[in-house]
Every structure is written in structure tokens, then in C-alpha cells.
C-alpha positions in Angstrom: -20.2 62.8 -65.5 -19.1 65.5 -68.0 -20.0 68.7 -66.4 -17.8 71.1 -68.7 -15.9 71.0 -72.2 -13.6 73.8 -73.4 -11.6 72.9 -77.0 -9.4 76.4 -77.8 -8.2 75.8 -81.5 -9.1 72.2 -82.2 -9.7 71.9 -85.7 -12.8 73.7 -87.5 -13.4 74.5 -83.5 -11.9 78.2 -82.8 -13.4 78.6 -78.9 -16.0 76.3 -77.2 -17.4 76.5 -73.6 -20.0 74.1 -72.7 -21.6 73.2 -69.6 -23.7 69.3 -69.6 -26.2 68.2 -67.4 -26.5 64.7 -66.2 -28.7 62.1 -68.2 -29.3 61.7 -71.9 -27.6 64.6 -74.6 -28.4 64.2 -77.7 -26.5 66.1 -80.3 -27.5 66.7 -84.2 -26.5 68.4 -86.8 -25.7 68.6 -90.7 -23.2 65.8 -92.2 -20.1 67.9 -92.1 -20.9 70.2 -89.2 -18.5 68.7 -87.0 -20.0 67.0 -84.8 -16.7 64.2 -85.1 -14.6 67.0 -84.3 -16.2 67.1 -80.6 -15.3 63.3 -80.3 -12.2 63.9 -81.5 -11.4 66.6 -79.2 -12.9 64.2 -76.3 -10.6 61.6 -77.5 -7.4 63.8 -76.3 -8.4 63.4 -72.8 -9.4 59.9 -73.4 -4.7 59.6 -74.2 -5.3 59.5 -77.7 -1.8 60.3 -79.7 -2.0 64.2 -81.0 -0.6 65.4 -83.8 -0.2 69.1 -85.1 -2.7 68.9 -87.9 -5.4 69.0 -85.6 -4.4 72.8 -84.7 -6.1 75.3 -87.0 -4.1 78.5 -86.2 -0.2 77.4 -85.6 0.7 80.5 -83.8 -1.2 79.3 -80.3 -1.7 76.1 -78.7 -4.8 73.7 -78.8 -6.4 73.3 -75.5 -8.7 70.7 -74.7 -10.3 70.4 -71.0 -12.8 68.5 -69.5 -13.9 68.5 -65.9 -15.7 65.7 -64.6 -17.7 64.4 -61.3 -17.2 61.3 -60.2 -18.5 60.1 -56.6 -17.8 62.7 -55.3 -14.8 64.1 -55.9 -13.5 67.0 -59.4 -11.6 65.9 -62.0 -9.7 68.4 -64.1 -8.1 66.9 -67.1 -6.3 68.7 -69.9 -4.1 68.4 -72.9 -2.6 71.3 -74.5 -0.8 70.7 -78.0 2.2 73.3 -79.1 2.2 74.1 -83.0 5.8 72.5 -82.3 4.2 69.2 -81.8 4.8 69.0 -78.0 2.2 67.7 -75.7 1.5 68.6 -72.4 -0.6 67.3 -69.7 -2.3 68.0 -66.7 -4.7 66.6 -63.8 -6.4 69.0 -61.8 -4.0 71.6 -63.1 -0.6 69.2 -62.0 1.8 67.9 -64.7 0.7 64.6 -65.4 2.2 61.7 -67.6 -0.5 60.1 -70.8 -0.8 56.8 -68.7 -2.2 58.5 -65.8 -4.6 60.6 -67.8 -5.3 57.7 -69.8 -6.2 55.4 -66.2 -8.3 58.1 -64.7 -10.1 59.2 -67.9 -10.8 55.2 -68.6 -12.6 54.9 -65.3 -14.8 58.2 -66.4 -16.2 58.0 -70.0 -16.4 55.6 -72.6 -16.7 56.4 -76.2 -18.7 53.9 -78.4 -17.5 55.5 -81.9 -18.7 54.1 -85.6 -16.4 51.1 -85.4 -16.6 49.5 -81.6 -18.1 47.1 -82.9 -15.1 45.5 -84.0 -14.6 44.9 -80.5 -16.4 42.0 -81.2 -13.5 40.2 -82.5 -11.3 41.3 -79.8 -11.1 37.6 -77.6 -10.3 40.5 -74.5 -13.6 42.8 -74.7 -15.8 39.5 -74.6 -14.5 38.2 -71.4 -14.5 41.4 -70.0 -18.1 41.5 -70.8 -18.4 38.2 -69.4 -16.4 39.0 -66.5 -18.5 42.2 -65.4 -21.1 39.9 -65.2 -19.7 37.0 -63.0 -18.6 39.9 -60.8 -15.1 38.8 -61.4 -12.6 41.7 -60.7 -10.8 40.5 -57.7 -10.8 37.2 -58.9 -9.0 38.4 -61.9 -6.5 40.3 -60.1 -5.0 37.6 -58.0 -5.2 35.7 -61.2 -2.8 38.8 -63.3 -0.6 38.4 -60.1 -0.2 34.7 -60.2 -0.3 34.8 -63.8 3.1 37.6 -63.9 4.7 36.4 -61.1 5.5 33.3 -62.8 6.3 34.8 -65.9 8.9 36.8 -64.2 9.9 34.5 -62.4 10.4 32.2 -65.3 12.3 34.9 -67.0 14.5 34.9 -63.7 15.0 31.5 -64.2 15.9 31.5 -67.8 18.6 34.1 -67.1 20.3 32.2 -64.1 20.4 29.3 -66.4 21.9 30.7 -69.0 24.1 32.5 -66.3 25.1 29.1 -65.2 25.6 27.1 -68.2 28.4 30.0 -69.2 30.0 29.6 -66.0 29.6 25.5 -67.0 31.4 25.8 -70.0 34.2 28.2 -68.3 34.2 26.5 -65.1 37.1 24.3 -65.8 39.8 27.3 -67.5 38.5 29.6 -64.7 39.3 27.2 -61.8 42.2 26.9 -63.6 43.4 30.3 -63.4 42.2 30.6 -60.3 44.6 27.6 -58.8 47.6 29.0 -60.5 47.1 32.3 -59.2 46.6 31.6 -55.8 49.8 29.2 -55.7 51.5 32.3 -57.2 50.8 33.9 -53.9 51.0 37.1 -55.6 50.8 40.9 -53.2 50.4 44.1 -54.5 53.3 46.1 -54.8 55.8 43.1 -54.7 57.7 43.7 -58.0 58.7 46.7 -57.2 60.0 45.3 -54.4 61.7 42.1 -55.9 63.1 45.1 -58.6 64.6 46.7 -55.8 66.2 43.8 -54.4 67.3 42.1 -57.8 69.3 45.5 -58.3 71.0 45.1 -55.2 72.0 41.6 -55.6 73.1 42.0 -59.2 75.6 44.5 -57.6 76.2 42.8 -54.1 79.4 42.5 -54.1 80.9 46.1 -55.6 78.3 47.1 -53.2 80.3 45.2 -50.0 83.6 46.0 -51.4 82.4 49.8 -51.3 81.6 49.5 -47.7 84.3 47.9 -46.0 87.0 50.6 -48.0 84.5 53.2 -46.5 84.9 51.5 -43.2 88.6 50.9 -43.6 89.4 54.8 -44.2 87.8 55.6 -41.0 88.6 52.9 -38.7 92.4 51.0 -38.6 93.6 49.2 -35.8 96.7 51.7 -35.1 95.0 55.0 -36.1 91.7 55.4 -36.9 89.7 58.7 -36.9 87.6 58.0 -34.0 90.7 58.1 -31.7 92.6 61.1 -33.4 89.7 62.9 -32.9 89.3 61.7 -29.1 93.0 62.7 -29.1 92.6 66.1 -30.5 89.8 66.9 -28.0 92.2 65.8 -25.4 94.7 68.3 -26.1 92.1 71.4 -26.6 90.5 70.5 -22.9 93.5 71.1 -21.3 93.2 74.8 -22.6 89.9 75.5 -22.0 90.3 76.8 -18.6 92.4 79.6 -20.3 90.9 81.0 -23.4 87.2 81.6 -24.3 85.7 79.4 -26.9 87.2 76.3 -26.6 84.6 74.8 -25.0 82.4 74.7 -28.0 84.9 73.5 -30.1 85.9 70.5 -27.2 81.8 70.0 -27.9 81.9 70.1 -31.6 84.7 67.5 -31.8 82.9 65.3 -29.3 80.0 65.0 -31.4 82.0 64.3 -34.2 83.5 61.4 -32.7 80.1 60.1 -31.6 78.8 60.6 -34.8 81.9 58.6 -36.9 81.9 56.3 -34.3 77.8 55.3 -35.0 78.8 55.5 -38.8 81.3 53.2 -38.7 79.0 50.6 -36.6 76.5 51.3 -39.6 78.8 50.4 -42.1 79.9 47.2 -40.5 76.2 46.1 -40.5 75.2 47.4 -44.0 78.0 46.0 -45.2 77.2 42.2 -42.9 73.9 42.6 -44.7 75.1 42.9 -47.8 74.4 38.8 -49.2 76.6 37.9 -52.5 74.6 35.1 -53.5 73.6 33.4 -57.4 71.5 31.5 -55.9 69.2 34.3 -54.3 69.5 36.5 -57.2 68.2 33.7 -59.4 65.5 33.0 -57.3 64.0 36.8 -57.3 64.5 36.7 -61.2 62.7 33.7 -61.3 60.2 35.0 -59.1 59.6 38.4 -61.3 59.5 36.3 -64.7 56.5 34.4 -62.7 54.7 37.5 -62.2 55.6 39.1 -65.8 54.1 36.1 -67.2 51.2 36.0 -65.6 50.9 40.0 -66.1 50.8 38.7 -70.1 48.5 36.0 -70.2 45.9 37.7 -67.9 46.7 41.1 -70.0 47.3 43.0 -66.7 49.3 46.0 -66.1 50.2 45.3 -62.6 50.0 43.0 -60.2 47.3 44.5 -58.5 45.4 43.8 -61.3 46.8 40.2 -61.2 45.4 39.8 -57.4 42.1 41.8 -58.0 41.6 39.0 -60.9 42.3 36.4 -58.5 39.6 37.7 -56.1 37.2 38.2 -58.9 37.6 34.4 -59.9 37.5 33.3 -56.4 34.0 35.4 -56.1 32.6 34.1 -59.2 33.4 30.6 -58.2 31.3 31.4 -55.0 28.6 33.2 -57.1 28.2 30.0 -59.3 27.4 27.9 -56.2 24.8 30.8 -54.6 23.3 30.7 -58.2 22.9 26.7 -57.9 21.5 27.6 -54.6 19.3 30.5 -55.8 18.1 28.7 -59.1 16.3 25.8 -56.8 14.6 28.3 -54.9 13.6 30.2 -57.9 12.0 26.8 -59.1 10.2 26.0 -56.6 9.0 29.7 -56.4 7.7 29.2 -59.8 5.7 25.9 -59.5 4.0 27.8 -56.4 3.0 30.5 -59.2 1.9 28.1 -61.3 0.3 26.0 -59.1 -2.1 29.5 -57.8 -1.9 30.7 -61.7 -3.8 26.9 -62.5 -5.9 27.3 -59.6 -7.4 30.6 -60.0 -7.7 30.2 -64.1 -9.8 27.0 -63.3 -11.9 28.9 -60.8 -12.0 31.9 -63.4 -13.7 29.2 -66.2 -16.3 28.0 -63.8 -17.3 31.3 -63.2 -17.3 32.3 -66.8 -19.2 29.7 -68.0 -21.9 30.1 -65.3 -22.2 33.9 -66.1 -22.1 33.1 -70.2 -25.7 31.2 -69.8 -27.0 34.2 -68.3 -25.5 36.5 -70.6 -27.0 34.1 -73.5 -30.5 34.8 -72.5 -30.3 38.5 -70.9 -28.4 39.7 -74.3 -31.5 37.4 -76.7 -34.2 39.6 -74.7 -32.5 42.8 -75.1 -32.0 42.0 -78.9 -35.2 40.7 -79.8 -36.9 43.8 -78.0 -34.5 45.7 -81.0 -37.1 44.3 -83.8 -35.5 40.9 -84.3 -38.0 38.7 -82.4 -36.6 35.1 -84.0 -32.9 36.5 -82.7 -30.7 34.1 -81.0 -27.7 34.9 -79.2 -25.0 32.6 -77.5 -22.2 32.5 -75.6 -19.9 30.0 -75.1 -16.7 29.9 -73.2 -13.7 27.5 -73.8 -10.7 26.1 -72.1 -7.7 26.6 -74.3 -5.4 25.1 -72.4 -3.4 28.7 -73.3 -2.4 31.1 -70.8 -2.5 34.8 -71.5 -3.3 37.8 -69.2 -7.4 37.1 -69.4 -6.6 33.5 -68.1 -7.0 30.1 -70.2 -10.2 31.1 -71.6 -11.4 31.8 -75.3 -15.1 33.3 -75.7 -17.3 33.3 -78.7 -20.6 35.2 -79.4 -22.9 33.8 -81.9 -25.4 35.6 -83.5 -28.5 34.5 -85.4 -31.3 36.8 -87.4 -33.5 34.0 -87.9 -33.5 31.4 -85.0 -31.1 28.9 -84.3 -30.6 26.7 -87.0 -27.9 29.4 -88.7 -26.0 30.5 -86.0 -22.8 31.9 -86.4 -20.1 33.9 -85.0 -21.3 37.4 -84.2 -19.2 39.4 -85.8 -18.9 37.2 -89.2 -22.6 37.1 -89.8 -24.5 40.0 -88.4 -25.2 43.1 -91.1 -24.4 46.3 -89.9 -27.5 46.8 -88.5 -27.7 44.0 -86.6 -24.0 44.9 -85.3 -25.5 48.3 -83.9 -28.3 46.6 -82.0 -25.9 44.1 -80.3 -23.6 46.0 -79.6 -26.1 49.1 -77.9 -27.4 45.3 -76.1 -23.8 44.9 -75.0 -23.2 48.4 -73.7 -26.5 48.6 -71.8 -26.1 45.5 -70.1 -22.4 46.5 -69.5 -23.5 49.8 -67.6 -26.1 48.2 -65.0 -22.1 46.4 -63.7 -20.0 49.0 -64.2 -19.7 52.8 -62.4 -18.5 54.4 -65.4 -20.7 57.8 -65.1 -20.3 58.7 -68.9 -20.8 57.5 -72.1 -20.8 58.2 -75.8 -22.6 56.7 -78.3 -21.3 58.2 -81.7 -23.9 57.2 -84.3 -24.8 53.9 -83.0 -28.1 53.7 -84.9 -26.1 53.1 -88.0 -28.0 50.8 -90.3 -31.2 51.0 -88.6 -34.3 53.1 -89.1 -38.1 53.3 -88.5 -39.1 51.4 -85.3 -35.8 50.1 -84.4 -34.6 53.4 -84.7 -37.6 54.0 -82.2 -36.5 51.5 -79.9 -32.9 51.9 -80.2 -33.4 55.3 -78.3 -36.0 54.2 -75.7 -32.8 51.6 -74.7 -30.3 54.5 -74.7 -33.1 56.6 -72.9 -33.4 54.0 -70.0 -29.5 54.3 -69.7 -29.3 57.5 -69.6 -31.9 57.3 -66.4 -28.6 55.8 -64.6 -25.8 57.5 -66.0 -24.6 60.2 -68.6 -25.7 59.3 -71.8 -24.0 61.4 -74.8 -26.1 60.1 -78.2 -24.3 61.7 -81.4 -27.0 60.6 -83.7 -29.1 61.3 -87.7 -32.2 59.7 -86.7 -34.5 62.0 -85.5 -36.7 58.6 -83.6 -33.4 59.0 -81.2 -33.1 62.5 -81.4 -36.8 63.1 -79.9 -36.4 61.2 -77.3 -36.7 63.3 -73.7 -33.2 64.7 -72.8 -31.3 67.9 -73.5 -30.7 68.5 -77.3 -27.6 70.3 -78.8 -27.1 71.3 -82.4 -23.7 70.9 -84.0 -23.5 73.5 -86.6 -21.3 75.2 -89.3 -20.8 79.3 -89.0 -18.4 81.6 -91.1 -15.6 83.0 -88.5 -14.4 86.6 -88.4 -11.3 86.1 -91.2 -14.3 84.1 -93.2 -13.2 80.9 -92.6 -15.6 78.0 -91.5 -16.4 77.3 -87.9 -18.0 74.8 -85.8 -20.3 75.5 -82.7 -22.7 74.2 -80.6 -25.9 75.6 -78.3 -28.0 74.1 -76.7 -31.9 73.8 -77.9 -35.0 75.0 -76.5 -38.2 73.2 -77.1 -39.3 75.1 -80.4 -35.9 74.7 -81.4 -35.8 70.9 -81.1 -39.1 70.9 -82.8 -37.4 72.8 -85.6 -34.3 70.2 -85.6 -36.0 67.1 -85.9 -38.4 68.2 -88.4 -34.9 69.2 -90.7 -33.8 65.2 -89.8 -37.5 64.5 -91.2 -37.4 66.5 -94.3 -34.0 67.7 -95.4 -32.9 71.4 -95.8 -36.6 71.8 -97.2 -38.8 72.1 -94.3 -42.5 71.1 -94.2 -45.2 71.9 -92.3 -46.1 67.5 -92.2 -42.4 67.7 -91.1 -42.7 69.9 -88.4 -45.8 68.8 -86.9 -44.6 64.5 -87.3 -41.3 66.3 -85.1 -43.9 67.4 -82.4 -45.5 64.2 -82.4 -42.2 62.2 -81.5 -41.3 64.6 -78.6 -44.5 65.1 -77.2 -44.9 60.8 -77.3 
């Protein structure tokens, strides 16, 4: 239930703090008073989009909060809109997203405004009426799961199809590639090495010639400068044993000789090494134009990129088979869905149609006991062969004034009158199934007077013996009837512009209120005492 409502700078609304007891509310007032604005107000918490021109003084924010009981446990809701347009919102004073106060705040109140009954052509609000009274909540769960599991899975399906008719079409040109890379045998880094050697052969043989002059100025078979040195290390020994010093320099020549001598073996082998061949150096050329080539066609900049191509075909050739693989599985996945989906749709029709003959005659008693004694009222339920998120069922309601010979589809043929009292029918019948503790009724008695005015609120009256009834109502035969009265009404505000308020009435003041619905601005002393009458009976 609604326990408390503040609205800070909602409209005509400058600062409002009420408090709501459980059972029926009835709130009055003049036409223009304002008493939309409190619906409107509730609406915020209900998710409804804001905008700025609901804020009356653009230097503060509008703030609308509700706190509710429910089974137990406090609810907190609030919205708070910036003269910047920027909305905020919170659940028991935590930041809180629109869908989540939309969820919660659906499973609390429920607003019938002016036009719900429009919500008779809405094919979802008739089986959920339906479905509240086959009991069919779980039922139509694992039918939503059935039901978007196979759509997503046939989405899955559509994509890895189309996935794999591309790779169809490619398949050849990309196996292709692929076998031309892979006999290309391509490693990173190997032009740069086949650069290095193509240099080398291009200049083989200056290369060798270089090395064996090197070798012949240090080595010749009569006098080479390994031996003069071994000679001239000879002589110096000898002296050694006579002056200081010469030992290092007998040491110094000594590794000099070593050292020559190792050059000269490395020259002999560089120079071995060195091949002076055409038929090598055309070979590597070859070899780079290969991989140039390929670097053009596949628009790479190196052959790294030529190799990590090569892997990526080889993996998308393997991908392409574990989609062949995946797609059966997928398939058979999705005739499982469907197969449950069927199953559980089926099992949701029986049901339905079950509950619809019950709901036939419940809703024909409730709307004949709303002064239309030859009323008839049917509902029929119909396999459509369709599937949508409610299942493969269409419902109809048809409504007759005058018995059953002119029956027709609710909404097409009842008057506006007649709309009210169905859909008050409706919403009674709804709340014996349903644990939402609040409700609104916002001028449901529209088009209806006198009697059925009378009896309108008697039905509202029982409700509100189960739940929180708010009735926003003109007729004083509802406004009389036993609950707590509030008066919506228009003051002047300190700057002298208008504002709206509500209090709450006492007895006298009630008396007062409904004799001003009776009569008009121009009270009567008839007035006032036919006011008495309805609340005391």
C-alpha cells in the first residue's frame, strides 16, 4: 500500500506531504483543481518519461517520493527531475536505473486512468486477464523460455549460415591461397636473410680474390710473417737473461704470432667458404621474387604478414568445418525449443479456454449487477497458429447491452458507459488473483450516474475491503461511500500564483463536499441533508 506521498515542485503542486491509510480513498474536488496533477505526479514512480515542463519553479528540482508496504518489507521510491532535464532515480535511497523502478513499482500500484479502457483492444491485457484466472504464471514462464530460446537460437542459426555460405563462396580462392602459401614454405625473417646472402654471392668472387691476397701477404712458403716473428722472438730470448724488460716484449711477440697464425687459418676457411656459383645466386633471386610476389598479391609488408595470413587461412579452413559441426548441433537444439515451445503453447490453449468459460459467466454477473440485467459477455479464445511472446493464442471479449442476439466485440460496441462498468468488472475480478496492494481508479464512473453510479462504488467499496483502493471520482453516489475522503483543491500561493493541495476530511466536512457534487458552487440546504443521507446509508 501507499503509506506516504511527497511531490516538491510538480506542476501547480509547490510542497505536498501526505500520509494514506489502507482501504478505500476517495478524492474530490473542482474540475481544474488538480486532482490529475496527483496521478501525474504518481505516474513518475510508476517510470513514466519526464520532461521539464512539469517543473513550476526552474531554479530547484522536482521531487516526487512514494513509500510503500508490501508484505512486509518498505519500499522507498523516488524521482527527482533537474530544471536541466536530467532525471534521477532512487530505491530506498540507492541510485537505481527506470527499469528497476518501473519492475518494483509495477508489482505495487496500478493506475486505471480515463483511457485503460483501451486496454481492451490490446490482444496482451486480455490473456493476461485470462491468464490470472487459469492460474497460469509458471506455465507462462517456461513457455517465454521455450518461446526465446528458439528465437535465439534461430537467430544463431541464421548467422552461422550466412557465416557459412561466405566461406562457400570463398572456399575455393581461399584454399587456393592457402596451398600456394604453404608450398611457399615461407619463415619470418627469411628475406632478410636471402638479401644478405644474394649480396654475397653477387660479389663472391672479388670477395675470394680479397681473401687469399689477404692470406698471401701474411703467409708465403719462404717467408711468411708467422715465422719472422717466431724468428725475431728467437733473437730477443737470448737477451732476456741480461736486460729488464724483454720479457714482455718476448710475450707480446708471442701472442702476436698466435694471433696471425689463427687469422691466417680464418682466412683460409672464409675464403673455402666463399661459393662462386650462378646457379646459387639465381636460385636465392628466384627465391626473393617468390616472396615479393606474394608480398603484392596478398598486399603484405613482410613476410611475417605473409605467414600470419597463411595461419589465418589454415584456421578459417578449420573454423568452417567446427561451424558445419556447430550448425547441426544448433539445429537440433532448436527443434528441441520448438518442440517444448509447441508443447507448452498447446497446454497454455487448453488452459485458456477452460478459464475463458468461467470468466464468461463470472464477468456477466459482475456486469449485470452494474444495471445491465439483459448484459451478455463472452470470451473466446483462438489458436492462431502464430507464435508471439503470449503464446499461439488470440482472445476476444464480446459485449452485449441487450442479450445475445447483438453481440459484438467489446470494445467496438460498448458506449462509454458501458466501457466503465466492464472494465471496473475486469479490475475487480483481476484483484481477487493478483497481490498488487494498490490501485487507482481515476474517474472510472465516467458515463454513468444515478444507481449505477450507486453501484459502481459499492463494487470499488468491496475492493477496497482487500486492498488499497484510490477512487479519483465527480459522483458524489461514489464519493459517499465509507472510506477516507480527501479534497483536491485550488489556493493562491505566497507570490499570488495558483496552488494545488489536499487535506484530508472530517465527517462534517465530507457532508459539506458531497452536497457541493449535489448542487454546484450554490449550496442547498436539500443538498446538504440528500449528502447526509448517502453517507449515513
Amino acid at each position: 500500500m501507499l503509506k506516504r506521498l511527497y511531490i516538491s515542485n510538480f506542476v501547480l503542486i509547490d510542497s505536498l506531504d501526505m500520509e494514506f491509510p489502507d482501504g478505500l480513498i476517495i478524492i474530490t474536488g473542482e474540475t481544474g483543481a488538480g486532482k490529475s496533477i496527483l496521478l501525474g505526479a504518481l505516474s513518475l514512480l510508476l517510470g513514466r518519461k519526464a520532461d521539464t515542463s512539469v517543473i513550476s519553479d526552474k531554479s530547484r528540482n522536482c521531487v516526487v517520493e512514494g513509500e510503500f508496504a508490501v508484505g512486509g518489507r518498505e519500499y522507498i521510491l523516488r524521482r527527482v527531475l533537474s530544471p536541466s532535464g536530467r532525471s534521477r532515480t532512487f530505491v530506498n535511497d540507492e541510485p537505481a536505473s527506470l527499469s528497476q523502478l518501473s519492475e518494483i513499482s509495477g508489482r505495487i500500484i496500478d493506475i486505471h486512468a480515463q483511457h485503460s479502457q483501451l486496454l481492451l483492444k490490446d490482444k496482451g491485457f486480455r490473456l493476461s486477464v485470462i491468464d490470472l484466472l487459469a492460474d497460469n504464471g509458471v506455465l507462462l514462464s517456461r513457455y517465454n523460455e521455450a518461446y526465446t530460446s528458439y528465437r535465439k537460437t534461430l537467430d544463431s542459426i541464421s548467422g552461422l549460415e550466412s557465416a557459412l555460405a561466405r566461406a562457400e563462396s570463398e572456399a575455393d580462392y581461399r584454399a587456393f591461397q592457402l596451398s600456394q602459401l604453404e608450398e611457399a614454405s615461407i619463415t619470418d625473417g627469411e628475406l632478410a636473410r636471402l638479401e644478405v646472402l644474394q649480396k654475397e654471392l653477387v660479389n663472391a668472387e672479388g670477395i675470394k680474390n680479397g681473401l687469399y691476397s689477404a692470406l698471401a701477404a701474411l703467409s708465403s712458403d719462404e717467408d711468411s710473417v708467422v715465422q719472422r716473428l717466431k724468428a725475431a722472438q728467437s733473437s730477443v730470448s737470448r737477451s732476456v737473461p741480461y736486460k729488464d724488460g724483454l720479457s714482455s716484449l718476448v710475450s707480446r711477440m708471442e701472442s702476436c704470432r698466435i694471433e696471425i697464425a689463427d687469422i691466417e687459418q680464418e682466412l683460409e676457411r672464409a675464403a673455402a667458404g666463399v661459393e662462386v656459383s650462378p646457379e646459387r645466386l639465381a636460385e636465392v633471386e628466384e627465391r626473393m621474387s617468390l616472396i615479393y610476389t606474394l608480398m603484392r598479391k596478398h598486399g603484405c609488408s613482410s613476410e611475417k604478414e605473409l605467414c600470419a595470413l597463411r595461419d589465418s587461412l589454415s584456421e578459417s579452413a578449420d573454423r568452417t568445418a567446427e561451424d558445419v559441426r556447430n550448425l547441426a548441433a544448433l539445429r537440433k537444439k532448436a527443434a528441441g525449443y520448438e518442440a517444448e515451445r509447441d508443447s507448452l503453447a498447446a497446454e497454455l490453449s487448453q488452459r485458456r479456454k477452460k478459464a475463458a468459460v468461467s470468466l464468461s459467466g463470472r464477468m456477466q454477473e459482475l456486469i449485470r449487477g452494474l444495471g445491465m440485467p439483459d448484459a451478455c459477455f463472452d470470451v473466446k479464445v483462438t489458436e492462431t497458429g502464430q507464435f508471439t511472446q503470449f503464446g499461439s493464442d488470440d482472445a476476444d471479449f464480446y459485449f452485449s447491452a441487450d442479450g445475445p442476439r447483438r453481440m459484438g466485440e467489446a470494445d467496438k460496441v460498448a458506449s462509454g458507459g458501458e466501457l466503465s462498468r466492464i472494465m471496473l468488472a475486469l479490475k475487480g475480478l483481476m484483484a481477487q488473483y493478483t497481490s498488487m496492494p494498490t490501485m487507482i481508479f481515476d474517474e472510472i464512473d465516467t458515463g454513468v450516474s444515478g444507481s449505477i453510479a450507486d453501484r459502481m462504488g459499492d463494487m470499488i467499496g468491496k475492493m477496497g475491503q482487500d486492498m488499497q483502493i484510490f477512487a479519483i471520482t465527480h459522483l458524489p453516489q461514489i464519493a459517499s461511500k465509507k472510506g477516507t475522503h480527501y479534497l483536491v483543491y485550488k489556493e493562491t500561493g505566497k507570490d499570488g500564483s495558483p496552488v494545488t493541495s489536499i487535506r484530508k476530511l472530517d465527517y462534517e466536512g465530507r457532508i459539506m463536499e458531497i452536497a457541493r457534487m449535489l448542487s454546484g458552487s450554490s449550496l442547498t440546504d436539500a443538498a446538504v441533508e440528500n449528502a447526509r443521507t448517502l453517507i449515513e446509508n
